[in-house]
N, C-alpha and C positions, 0 to 999 in steps of 0.2 A: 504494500500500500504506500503510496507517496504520499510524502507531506508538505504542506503549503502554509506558509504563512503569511497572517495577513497583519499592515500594521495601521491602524487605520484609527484617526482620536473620535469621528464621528459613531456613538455608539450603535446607531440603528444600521446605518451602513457597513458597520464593522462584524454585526453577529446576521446580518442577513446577507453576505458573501461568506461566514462560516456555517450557516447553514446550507447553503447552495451549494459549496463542496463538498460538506459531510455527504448531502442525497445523492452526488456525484460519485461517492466512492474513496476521497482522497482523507486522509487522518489533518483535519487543520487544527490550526494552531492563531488564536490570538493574541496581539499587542495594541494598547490603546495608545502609546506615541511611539517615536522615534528611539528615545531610549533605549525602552523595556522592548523593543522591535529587536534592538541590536542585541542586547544580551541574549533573548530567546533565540537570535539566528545562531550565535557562537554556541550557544548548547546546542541545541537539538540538530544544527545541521538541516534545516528544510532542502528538499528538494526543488523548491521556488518559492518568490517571495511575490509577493502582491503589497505596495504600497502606495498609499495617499502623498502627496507632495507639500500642502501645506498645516502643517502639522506645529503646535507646540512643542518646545525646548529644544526637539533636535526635528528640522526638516525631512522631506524624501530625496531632497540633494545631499543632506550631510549623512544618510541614513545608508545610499549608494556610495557614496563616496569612503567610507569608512568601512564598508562589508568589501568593496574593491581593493583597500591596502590590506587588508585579510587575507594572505597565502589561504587560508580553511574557506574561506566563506567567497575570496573571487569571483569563483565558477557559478556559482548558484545563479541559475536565471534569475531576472529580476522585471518585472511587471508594474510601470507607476499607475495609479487610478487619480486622473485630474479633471478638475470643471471646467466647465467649458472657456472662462477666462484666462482660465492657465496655458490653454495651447498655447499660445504665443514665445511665451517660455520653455517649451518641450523640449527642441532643439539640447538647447542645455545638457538635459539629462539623457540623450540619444546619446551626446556626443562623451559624458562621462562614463558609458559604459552600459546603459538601460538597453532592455531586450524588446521594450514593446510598451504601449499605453492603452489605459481604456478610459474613455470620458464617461463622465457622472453625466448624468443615471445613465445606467448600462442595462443592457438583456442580460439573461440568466447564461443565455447559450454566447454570446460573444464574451464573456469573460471565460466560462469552457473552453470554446474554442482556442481563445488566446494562449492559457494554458496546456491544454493538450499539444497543439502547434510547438511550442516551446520544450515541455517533459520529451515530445519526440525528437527534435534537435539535439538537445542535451545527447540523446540514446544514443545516435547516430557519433556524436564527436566523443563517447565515451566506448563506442565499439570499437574491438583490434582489426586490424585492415590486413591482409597480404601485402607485402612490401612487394607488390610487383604492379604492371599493366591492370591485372584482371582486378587487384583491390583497390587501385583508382576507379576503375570502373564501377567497382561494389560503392566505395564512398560518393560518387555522382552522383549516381542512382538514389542514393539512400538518402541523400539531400534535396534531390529533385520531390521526394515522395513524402518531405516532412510537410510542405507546405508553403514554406518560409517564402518562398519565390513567388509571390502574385503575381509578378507579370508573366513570367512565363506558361506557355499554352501546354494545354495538356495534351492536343497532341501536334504531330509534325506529319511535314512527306515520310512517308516510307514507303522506300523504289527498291523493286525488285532486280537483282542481282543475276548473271545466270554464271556458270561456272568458267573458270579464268575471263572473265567481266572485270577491266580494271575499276576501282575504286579514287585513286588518284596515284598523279607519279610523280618521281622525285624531282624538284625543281617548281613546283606550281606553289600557287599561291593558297593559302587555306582558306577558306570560306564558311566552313560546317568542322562542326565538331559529329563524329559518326556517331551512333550507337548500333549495336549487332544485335538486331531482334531474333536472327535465325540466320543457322549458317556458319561456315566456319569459311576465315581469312586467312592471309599471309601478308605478312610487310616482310621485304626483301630487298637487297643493294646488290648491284650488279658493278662486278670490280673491273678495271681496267684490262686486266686478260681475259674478261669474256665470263669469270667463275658468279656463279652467286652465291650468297649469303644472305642466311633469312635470320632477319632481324624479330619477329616474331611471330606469335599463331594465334590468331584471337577467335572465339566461343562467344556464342551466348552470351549476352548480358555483358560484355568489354565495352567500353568507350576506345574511339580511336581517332587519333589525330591531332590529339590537345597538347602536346607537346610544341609542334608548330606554331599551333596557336599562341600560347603563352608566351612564346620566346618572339612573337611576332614576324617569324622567318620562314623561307619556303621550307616543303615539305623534301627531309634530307634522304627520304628513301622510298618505293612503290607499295602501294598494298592490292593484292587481286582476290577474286573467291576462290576459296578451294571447292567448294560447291556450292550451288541454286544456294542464295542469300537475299535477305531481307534486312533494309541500313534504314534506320530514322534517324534524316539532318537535322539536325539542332545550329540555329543560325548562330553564327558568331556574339553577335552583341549580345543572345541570352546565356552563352554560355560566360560569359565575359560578368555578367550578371551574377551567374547559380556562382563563379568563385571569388570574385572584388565587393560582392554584397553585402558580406557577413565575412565580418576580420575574423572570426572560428573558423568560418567554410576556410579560409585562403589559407590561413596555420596550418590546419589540420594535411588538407590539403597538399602545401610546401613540403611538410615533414614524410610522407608517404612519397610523393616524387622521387625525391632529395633520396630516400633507403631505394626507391626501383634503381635509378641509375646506380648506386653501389651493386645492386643484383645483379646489372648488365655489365659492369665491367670485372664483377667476379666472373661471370659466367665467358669473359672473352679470355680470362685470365686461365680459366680453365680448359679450354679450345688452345691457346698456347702452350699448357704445360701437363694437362693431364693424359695418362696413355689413353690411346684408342676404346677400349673396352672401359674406363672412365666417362671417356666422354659419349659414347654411345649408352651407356645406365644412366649419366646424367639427365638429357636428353630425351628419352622412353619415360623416366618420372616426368620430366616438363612440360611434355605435350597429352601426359596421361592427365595430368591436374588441370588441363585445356580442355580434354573431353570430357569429365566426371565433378560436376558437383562432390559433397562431401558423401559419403556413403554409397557413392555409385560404381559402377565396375566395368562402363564401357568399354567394348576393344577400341583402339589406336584406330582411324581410317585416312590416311596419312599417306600417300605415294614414298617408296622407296627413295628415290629422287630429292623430295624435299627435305625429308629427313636427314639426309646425307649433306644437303644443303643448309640447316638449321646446325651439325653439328660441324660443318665445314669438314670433308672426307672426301673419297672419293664411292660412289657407289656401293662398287665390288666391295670394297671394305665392310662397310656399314652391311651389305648382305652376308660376306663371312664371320660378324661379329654376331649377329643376330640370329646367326644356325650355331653357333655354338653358346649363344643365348640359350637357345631350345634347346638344345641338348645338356643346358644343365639345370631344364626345367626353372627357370630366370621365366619364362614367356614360353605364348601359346603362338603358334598361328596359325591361323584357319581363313580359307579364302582369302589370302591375302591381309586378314586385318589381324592386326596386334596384339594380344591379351596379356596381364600383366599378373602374372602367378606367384610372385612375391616380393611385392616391391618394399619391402623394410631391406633384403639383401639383396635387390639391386643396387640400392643407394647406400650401401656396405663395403663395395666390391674392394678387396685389396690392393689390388692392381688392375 
């Protein structure tokens, strides 16, 4: 059960927004000023705070402003309730650190609202992400669906892909931020002797292209289908929105980028230095965790070729690794597709 607190000196509007919560479901909590607001946040820890702004002895500015120099209490959403006179002043308390405001008199459901909106934010910038491509994608999404973004529509183009259908190539300008409704991609560099290198395999639910975007520069490598795919564009300026919107989205955000790129340049680092049958187990886990959600056990459906391409090899290699793969019961394969028979000791291998 979460809890809320409200700080609020008007008594009738102070226990008829705690009773509104209580039938809500949430455990509240009252304060009649500013004060006794602050000492009950430092105890109890609310999961959000709901406060009034004009308030005896300590305000709803000094009430933010002192729960913000609070390493404990920072984080806590926070929700001002102001009359209609006070907007003018809002600004202020936006700009000190406030999550959101409701004007006196309020509906029952826009102060829900407001709050639920917010506990689900909170969720999303308290959830652990994959340090890769796919958990940028996960935190996108997870942002897109708290609500937080009113401008953005709910929905977009979604254009149908057919198989090696490029997506964009390297040197173009960006425009769209992709999302992968359906389907599975490849982003790949093609090197000056002709060789390529796939830069990555995107799934279901990946965002793609935001890199470009961010850094403001053309797009440094191609992305094609690997088969029949479905892309919803998301236009520049909204995505530009869902991450400069919300100083949390853009932190959170940085910090998850910031560990991918460390992933990609371990992962080049181990293309230069790990043996062959390394780098082919590393590999068979990375595009396994591309096609399977958690608890799932799809085979690999992945041409020999790209594969080989993804770990930088040649072929023939990658095919004599992958039969002595199966023969040490590492991998299944049947028709062509990949199955992965024990990957805790694939991603063990000695040598």
């Amino acid at each position: 059960m979460k809890t809320i607190l409200v700080i609020e000196d008007h008594a009738d509007i102070r226990e008829n927004t705690v009773e509104i919560l209580g039938m809500a479901g949430y455990n509240a909590l009252a304060a009649e000023n500013g004060k006794k607001g602050i000492e009950t946040a430092l105890k109890e820890k609310p999961d959000l705070i709901v406060c009034d702004i004009m308030m005896p002895e300590l305000d709803g500015y000094g009430v933010l402003h002192l729960l913000r120099k609070n390493p404990e209490t920072q984080h806590i959403p926070f929700i001002f309730l102001t009359a209609r006179t006070e907007r003018n002043d809002l600004r202020k308390g936006m700009e000190m650190g406030a999550d959101d405001y409701i004007t006196k008199p309020f509906e029952d459901i826009e102060l829900l609202n407001a709050i639920d909106v917010r506990l689900r934010r909170t969720a999303v910038f308290d959830q652990q992400y994959a340090l890769s491509t796919h958990g940028v994608g996960e935190f996108l999404k997870n942002v897109k669906e708290t609500g937080i973004l009113d401008r953005l529509e709910d929905q977009y183009n979604i254009e149908p892909y057919a198989k090696k259908q490029i997506l964009y190539q390297q040197g173009k300008r960006p425009r769209y931020l992709y999302y992968l409704v359906k389907g599975k991609l490849k982003g790949y560099k093609v090197h000056e002797d002709g060789k390529e290198y796939i830069t990555d395999i995107y799934s279901e639910g990946d965002f793609i292209g935001f890199y470009a975007l961010i850094e403001e520069r053309n797009y440094d490598d191609n992305v094609i289908a690997l088969e029949e795919a479905e892309i919803m564009q998301i236009p520049k300026d909204d995505f530009f929105q869902m991450i400069y919107g919300d100083i949390n989205v853009a932190a959170k955000f940085i910090r998850i980028i910031t560990q991918n790129v460390k992933e990609k340049e371990e992962r080049l680092l181990n293309l230069a230095y790990s043996s062959l049958r390394k780098r082919v187990a590393k590999a068979l886990a990375d595009i396994h965790a591309k096609y399977n959600n958690e608890g799932e056990d799809n085979p690999i459906e992945i041409s020999r070729e790209d594969i080989a391409h993804y770990i930088g090899t040649a072929t023939e290699s990658l095919i004599r690794t992958l039969s002595d793969f199966k023969s040490e019961k590492l991998i299944a394969i049947k028709n062509g597709k990949i199955s992965i028979i024990n990957l805790d000791r694939l991603g063990k291998l000695a040598y």
